[in-house]
C-alpha positions as semicolon CSV with decimal commas, in nm:
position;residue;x (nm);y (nm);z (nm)
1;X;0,000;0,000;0,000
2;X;0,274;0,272;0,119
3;X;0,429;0,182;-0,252
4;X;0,166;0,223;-0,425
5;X;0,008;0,535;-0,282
6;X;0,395;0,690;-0,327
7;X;0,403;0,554;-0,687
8;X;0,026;0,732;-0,749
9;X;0,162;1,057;-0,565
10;X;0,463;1,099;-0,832
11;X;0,223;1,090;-1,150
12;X;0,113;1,436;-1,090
13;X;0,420;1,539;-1,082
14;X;0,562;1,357;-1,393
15;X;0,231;1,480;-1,542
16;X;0,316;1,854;-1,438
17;X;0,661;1,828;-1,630
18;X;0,498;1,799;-2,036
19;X;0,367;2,083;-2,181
20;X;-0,011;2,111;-2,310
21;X;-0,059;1,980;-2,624
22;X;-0,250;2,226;-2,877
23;X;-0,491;2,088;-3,140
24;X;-0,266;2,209;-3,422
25;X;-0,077;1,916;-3,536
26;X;0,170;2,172;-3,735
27;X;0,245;2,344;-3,385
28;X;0,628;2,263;-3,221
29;X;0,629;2,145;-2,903
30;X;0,920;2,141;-2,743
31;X;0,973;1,946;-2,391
32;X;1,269;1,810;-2,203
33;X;1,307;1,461;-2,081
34;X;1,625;1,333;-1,868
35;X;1,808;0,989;-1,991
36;X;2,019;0,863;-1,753
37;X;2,257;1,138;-1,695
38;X;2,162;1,286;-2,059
39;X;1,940;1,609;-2,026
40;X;1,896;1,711;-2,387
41;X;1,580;1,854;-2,584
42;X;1,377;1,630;-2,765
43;X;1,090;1,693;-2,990
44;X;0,732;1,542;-2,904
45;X;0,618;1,254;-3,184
46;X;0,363;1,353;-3,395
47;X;0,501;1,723;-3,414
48;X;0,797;1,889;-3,643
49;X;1,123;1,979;-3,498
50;X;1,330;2,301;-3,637
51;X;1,559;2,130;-3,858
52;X;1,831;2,402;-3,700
53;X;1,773;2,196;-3,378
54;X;1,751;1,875;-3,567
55;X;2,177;1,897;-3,660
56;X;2,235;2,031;-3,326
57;X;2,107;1,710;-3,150
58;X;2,237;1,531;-3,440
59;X;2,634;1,657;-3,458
60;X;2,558;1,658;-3,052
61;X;2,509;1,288;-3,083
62;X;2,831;1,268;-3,297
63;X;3,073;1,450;-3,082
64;X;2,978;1,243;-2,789
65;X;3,037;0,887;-2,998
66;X;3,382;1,022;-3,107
67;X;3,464;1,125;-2,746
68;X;3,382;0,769;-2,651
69;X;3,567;0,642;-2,926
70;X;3,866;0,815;-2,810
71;X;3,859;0,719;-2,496
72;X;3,859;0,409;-2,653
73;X;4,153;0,442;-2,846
74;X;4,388;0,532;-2,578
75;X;4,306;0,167;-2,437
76;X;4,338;0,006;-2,794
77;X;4,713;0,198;-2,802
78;X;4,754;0,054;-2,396
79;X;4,695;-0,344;-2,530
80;X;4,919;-0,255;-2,828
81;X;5,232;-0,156;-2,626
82;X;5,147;-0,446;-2,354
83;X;5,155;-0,654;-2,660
84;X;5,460;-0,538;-2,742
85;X;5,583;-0,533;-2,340
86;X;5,480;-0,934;-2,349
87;X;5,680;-0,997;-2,706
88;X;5,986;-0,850;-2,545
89;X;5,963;-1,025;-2,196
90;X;5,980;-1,368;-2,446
91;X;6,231;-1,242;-2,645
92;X;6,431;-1,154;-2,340
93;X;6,298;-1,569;-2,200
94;X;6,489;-1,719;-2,558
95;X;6,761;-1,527;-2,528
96;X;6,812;-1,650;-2,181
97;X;6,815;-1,988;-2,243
98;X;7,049;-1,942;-2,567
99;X;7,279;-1,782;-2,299
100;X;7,275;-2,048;-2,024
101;X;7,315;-2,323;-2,346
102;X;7,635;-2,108;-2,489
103;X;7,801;-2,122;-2,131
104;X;7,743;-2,439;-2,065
105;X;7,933;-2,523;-2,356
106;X;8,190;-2,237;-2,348
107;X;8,044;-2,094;-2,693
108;X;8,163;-1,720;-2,602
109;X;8,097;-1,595;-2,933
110;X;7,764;-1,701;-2,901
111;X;7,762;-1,578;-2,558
112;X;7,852;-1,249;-2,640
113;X;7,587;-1,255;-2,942
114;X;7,339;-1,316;-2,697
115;X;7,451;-1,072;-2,405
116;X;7,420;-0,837;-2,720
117;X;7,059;-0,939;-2,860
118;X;6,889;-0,896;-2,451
119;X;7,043;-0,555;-2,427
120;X;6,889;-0,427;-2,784
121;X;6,559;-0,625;-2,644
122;X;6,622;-0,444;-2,318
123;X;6,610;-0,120;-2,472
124;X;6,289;-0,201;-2,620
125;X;6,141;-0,251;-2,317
126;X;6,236;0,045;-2,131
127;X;6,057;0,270;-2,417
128;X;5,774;0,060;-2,377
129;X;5,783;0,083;-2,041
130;X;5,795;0,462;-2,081
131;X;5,501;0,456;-2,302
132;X;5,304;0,207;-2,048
133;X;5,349;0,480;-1,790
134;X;5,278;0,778;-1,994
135;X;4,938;0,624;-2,103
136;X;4,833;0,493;-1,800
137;X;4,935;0,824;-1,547
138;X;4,692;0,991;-1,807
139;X;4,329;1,033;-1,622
140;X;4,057;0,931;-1,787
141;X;3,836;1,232;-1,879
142;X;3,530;1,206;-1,829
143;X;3,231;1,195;-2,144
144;X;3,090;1,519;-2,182
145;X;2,675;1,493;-2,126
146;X;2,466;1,534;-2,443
147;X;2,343;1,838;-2,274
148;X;2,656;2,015;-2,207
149;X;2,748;1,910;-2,613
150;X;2,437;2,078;-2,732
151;X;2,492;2,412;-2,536
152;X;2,808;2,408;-2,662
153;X;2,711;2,368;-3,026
154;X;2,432;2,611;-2,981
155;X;2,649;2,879;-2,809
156;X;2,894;2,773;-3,107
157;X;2,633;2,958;-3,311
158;X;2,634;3,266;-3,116
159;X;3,010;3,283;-3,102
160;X;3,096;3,284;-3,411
161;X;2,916;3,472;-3,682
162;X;2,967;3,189;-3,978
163;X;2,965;2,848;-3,863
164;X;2,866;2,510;-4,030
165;X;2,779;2,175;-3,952
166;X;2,781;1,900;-4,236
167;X;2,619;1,582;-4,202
168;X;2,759;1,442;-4,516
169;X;3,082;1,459;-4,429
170;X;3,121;1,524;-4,068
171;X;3,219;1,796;-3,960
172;X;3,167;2,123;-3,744
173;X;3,340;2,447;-3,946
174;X;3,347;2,800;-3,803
175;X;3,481;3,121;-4,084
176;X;3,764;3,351;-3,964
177;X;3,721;3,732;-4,022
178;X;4,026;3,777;-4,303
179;X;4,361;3,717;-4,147
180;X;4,578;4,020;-4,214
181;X;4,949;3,975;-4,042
182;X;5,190;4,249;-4,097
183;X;5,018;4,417;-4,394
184;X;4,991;4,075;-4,555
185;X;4,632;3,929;-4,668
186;X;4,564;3,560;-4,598
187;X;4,237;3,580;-4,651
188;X;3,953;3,407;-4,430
189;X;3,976;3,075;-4,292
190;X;3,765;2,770;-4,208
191;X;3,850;2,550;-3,958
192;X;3,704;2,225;-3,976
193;X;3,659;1,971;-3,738
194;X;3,659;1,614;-3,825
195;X;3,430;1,363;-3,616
196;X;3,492;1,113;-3,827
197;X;3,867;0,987;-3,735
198;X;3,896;1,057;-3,295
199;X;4,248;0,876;-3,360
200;X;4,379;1,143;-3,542
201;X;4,383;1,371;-3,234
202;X;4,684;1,188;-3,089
203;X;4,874;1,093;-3,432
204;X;4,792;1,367;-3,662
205;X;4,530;1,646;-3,676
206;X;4,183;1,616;-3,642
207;X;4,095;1,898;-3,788
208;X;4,165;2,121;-4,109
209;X;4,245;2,495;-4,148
210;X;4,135;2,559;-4,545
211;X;4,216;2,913;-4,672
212;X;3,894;3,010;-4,907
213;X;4,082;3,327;-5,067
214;X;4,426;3,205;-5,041
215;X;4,765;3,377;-5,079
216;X;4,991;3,121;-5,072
217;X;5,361;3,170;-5,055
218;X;5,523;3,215;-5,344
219;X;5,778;2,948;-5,314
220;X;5,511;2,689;-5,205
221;X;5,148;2,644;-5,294
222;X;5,072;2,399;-4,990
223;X;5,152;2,721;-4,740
224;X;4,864;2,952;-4,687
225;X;4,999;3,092;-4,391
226;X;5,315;3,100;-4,247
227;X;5,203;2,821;-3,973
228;X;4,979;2,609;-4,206
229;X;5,108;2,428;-4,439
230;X;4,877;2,150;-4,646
231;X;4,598;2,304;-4,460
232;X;4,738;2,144;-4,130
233;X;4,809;2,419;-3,860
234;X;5,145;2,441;-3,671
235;X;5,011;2,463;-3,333
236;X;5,364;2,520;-3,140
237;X;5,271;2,568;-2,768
238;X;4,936;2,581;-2,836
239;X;4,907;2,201;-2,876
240;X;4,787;2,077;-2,502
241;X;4,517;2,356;-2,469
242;X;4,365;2,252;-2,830
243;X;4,422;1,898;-2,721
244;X;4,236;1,924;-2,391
245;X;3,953;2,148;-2,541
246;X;3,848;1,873;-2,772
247;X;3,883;1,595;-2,530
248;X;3,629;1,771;-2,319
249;X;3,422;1,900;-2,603
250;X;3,515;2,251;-2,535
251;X;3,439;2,349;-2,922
252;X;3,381;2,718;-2,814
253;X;3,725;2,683;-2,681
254;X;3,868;2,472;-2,932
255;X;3,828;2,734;-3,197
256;X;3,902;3,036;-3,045
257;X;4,240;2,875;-2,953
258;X;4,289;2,797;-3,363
259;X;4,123;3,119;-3,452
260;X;4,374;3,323;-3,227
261;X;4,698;3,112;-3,385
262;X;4,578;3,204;-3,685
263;X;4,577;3,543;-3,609
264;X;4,977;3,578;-3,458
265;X;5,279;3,521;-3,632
266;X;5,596;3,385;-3,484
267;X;5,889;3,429;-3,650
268;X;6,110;3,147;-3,495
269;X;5,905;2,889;-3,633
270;X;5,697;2,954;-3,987
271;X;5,675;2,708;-4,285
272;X;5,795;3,023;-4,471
273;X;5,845;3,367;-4,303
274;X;5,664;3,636;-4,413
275;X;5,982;3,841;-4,500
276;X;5,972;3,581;-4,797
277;X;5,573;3,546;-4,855
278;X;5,647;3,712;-5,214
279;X;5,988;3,539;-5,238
280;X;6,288;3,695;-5,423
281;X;6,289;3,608;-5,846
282;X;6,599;3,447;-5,952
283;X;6,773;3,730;-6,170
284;X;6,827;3,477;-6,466
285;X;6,536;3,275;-6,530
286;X;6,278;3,534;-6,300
287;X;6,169;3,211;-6,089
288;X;6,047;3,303;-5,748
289;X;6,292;3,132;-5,399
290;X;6,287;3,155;-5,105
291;X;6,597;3,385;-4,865
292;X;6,731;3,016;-4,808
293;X;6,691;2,880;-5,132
294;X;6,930;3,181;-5,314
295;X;7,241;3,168;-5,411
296;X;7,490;3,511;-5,421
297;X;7,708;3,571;-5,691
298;X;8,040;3,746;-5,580
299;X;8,090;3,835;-5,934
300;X;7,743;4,042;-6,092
301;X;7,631;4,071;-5,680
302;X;7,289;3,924;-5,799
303;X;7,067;3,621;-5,613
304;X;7,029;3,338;-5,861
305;X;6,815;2,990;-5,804
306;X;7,017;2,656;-5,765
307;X;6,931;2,529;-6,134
308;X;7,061;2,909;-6,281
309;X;7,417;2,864;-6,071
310;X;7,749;2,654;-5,977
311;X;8,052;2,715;-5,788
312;X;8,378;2,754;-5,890
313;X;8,624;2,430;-5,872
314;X;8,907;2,677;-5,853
315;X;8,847;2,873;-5,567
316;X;8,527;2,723;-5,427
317;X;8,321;3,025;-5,473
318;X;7,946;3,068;-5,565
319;X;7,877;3,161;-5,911
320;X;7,636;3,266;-6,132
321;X;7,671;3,061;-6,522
322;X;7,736;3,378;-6,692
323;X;8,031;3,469;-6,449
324;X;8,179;3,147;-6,548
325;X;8,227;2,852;-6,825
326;X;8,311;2,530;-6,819
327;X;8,702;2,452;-6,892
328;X;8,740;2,293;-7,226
329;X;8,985;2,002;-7,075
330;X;8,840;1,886;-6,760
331;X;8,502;2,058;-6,775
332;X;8,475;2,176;-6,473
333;X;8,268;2,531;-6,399
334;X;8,534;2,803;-6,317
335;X;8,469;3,132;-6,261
336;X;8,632;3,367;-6,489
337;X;8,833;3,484;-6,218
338;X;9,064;3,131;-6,224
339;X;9,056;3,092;-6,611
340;X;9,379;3,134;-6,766
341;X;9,457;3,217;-7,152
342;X;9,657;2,933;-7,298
343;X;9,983;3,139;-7,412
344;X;9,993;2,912;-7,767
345;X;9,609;2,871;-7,890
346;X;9,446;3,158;-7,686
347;X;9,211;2,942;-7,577
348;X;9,065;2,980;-7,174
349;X;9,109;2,686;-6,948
350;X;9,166;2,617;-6,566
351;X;9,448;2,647;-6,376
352;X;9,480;2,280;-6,298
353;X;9,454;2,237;-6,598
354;X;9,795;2,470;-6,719
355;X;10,124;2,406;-6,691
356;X;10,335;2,697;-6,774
357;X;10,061;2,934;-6,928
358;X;10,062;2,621;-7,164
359;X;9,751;2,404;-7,213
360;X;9,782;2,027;-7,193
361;X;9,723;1,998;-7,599
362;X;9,975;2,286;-7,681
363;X;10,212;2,068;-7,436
364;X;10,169;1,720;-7,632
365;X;10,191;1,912;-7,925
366;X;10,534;2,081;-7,816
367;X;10,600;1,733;-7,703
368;X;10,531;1,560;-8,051
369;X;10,817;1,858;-8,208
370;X;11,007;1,822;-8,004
371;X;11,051;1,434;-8,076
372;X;11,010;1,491;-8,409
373;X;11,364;1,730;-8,424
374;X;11,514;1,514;-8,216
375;X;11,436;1,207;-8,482
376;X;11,495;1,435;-8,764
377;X;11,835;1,606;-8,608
378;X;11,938;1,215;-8,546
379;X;11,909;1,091;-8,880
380;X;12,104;1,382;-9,030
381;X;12,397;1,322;-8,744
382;X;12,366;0,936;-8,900
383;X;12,350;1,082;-9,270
């Protein structure tokens, strides 16, 4: 009886919680229902939802599965290096019994082979071992609530005045005002987050900065700005707050952090400094490089690209191909600083390749006289 009249004294109250239905079957109704520990809004059946509202529950959904499939990875990569722990520890078992075998029979060589093979196996397990320890000091974080993910997506909204969420392929995008960094135009940016791969947060990059007006560097296509390059951001000290933000479906967070690298240059660190966004042109062919990619001529005091210079073999010197030749012997590239006139044929060589302001034809030539008088002066001593 006292179960039953408690039981009967709740329905009012459960009752109390929906909201009156109105004859209109085209009239939203909105009410809110808790699941477990999932508070989220959910749509009455038999009347339409705001299809607005509709993604937000939807990508909501989505955020929380790759969350949980995340958490689920760092166990997947805890197996793999125990797997990897136990292959060692047996490795370490066979070599141990090769050992005891090669002493018993006083195979030293072998011995030392061994002693060699555990402490290379040895090695392996102390990095695992460091990798054990890293993953399992880690504390778990804890799943966001759908609830918490859909005020974040709907405060996403809010936030940021272009934002985007595409079923078809995934992801959540938010549009950068136009990046401007010292009197340079990047253009505006979308960062988009992919749910589709959780992984990629701990091997690669789980999301994408794309430049929709780009101004790439000159020298490279792939770099849209000076810390993205093949629309993956550089994300230098910035790394653990991004890292954490996603983990606990911080999105509002998560791309302010990437909004404000995007919008600050460091000069230590860029794919290609801005000092070189336009690049220098190569003063022979007129193809743009890079400040690292030029090479000075001493001679004409001009910046050439690799393919339009050489260096001297004479005196080591970097040269452009019209302050130098190749030497007719040896064909080397000298500069025309080291070529010397051959004092019999006039004709330009290098030094190593003279021998008395003679070139090394002229001097089998003088050679082949020479014999030849001596032969001819000879025969008339004979005569």
């Amino acid at each position: 009886m006292c179960s039953r009249k408690a039981t009967e004294s709740r329905l009012p109250r459960r009752k109390s919680r929906e909201h009156s239905f109105s004859s209109k079957p085209h009239l939203r109704i909105r009410a809110s229902v808790c699941l477990c520990d999932r508070q989220v809004p959910i749509f009455l059946k038999g009347f339409s939802m705001d299809n607005n509202l509709k993604n937000l529950v939807h990508f909501a959904n989505k955020v929380q599965d790759s969350l949980i499939k995340l958490r689920c990875c760092r166990y997947v990569e805890i197996l793999n290096q125990l797997g990897t722990f136990t292959e060692s520890i047996n490795d370490i078992a066979h070599l141990s019994k090769k050992l005891s075998t090669s002493l018993s029979h006083n195979w030293l060589s072998a011995a030392d082979d061994c002693s060699a093979g555990i402490n290379r196996v040895v090695d392996d397990v102390s990095y695992c071992i460091t990798n054990l320890k890293q993953l399992l000091d880690k504390p778990a974080v804890e799943i966001p609530t759908l609830s918490f993910i859909f005020d974040e997506l709907k405060h996403l909204e809010q936030e940021f005045d272009q934002t985007e969420f595409n079923k078809a392929e995934n992801t959540i995008s938010i549009v950068t005002d136009s990046i401007t960094l010292e009197d340079i135009d990047l253009g505006p940016f979308k960062i988009q987050l992919k749910l589709t791969k959780p992984s990629d947060l701990y091997k690669d990059s789980s999301y994408l900065c794309i430049a929709l007006e780009p101004n790439p560097a000159a020298t490279n296509d792939e770099v849209t700005h000076p810390h993205v390059s093949n629309e993956k951001l550089c994300e230098g000290e910035g790394s653990a707050a991004i890292r954490s933000a996603l983990e606990q479906a911080r999105l509002i967070d998560f791309f302010s952090i990437v909004k404000s690298i995007l919008n600050t240059y460091s000069p230590d660190s860029p794919y290609v400094s801005l000092e070189d966004w336009s690049g220098i042109a190569c003063y022979d062919c007129g193809g743009m490089i890079d400040s690292d990619s030029t090479y000075y001529c001493n001679s004409c005091d001009r910046d050439y690209c690799e393919s339009c210079s050489s260096y001297c073999h004479s005196c080591d010197e970097t040269r452009c191909l019209g302050c130098g030749s190749n030497c007719p012997s040896c064909d080397e590239f000298i500069c025309h600083n080291c070529i010397k006139t051959c004092a019999e044929c006039g004709e330009t060589f290098c030094k190593m390749c003279m021998e008395d302001d003679v070139c090394e034809n002229c001097k089998e030539e003088q050679k082949e006289l020479e014999n030849t008088d001596e032969n001819e002066n000879k025969f008339k001593i004979a005569g």
